[in-house]
N, C-alpha and C positions, 0 to 999 in steps of 0.2 A: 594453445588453449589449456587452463588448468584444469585438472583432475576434480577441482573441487568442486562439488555438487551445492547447487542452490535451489533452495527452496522455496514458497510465497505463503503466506501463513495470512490471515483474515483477523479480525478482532472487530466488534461493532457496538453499536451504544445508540441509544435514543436521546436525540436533541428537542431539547422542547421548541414548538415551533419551524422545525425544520424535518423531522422524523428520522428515521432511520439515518446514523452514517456509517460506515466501512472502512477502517482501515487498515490498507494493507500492506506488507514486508514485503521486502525482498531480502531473503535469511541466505548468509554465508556459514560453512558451518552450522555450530549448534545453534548461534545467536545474536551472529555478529549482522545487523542491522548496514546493508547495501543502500538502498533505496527506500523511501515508502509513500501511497499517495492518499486520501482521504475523497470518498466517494459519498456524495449523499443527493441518494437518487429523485428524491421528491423534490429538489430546487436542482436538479441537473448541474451539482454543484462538482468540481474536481479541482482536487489542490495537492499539487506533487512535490516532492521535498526532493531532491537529489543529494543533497548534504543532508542526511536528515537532523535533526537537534537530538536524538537518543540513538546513540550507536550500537546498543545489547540491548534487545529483546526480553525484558520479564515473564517467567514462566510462559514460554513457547509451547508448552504442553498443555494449554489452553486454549489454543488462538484455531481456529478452522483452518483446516490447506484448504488451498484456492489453487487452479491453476493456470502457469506460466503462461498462457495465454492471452490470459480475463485481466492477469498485470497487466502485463505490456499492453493486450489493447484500451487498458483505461490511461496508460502511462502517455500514451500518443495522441490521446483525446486531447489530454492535460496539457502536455506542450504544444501541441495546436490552440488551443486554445491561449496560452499566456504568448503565443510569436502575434493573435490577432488584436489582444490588445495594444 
């Protein structure tokens, strides 16, 4: 196990027609983008990137901590759900 501490950071935004969505990090380091998955709760929508397409984080000192819990169990939602399609 490494030493390196990870963190889960939040950021959210209003979609028209869909409401509220959530996404959130999985931070290595300062910035370095792990994982991350997009939660939008009014369509029970979840959509997880495992590769994500942005590997660094923009102003991290921005973004809400969440915690490593409320990731992972939205992470396991996600992949349960894309094994039943």
């Amino acid at each position: 196990m490494s030493d390196t501490t990870r963190k889960y950071l939040e950021t959210s935004q209003i979609i028209p027609s869909k409401g509220m969505s959530y996404t959130m990090y999985e931070i290595e380091g300062q910035d370095t983008i792990l994982r991350m998955l997009t939660f939008i709760p009014d369509n029970d929508e979840i959509h997880i990137y495992p590769k994500p397409p942005v590997k660094k984080l923009y102003k991290p000192e921005l973004c809400k901590k969440v915690e490593e819990n409320e990731f992972l169990g939205l992470w396991s939602m996600g992949e349960e759900r894309k094994v039943g399609k």
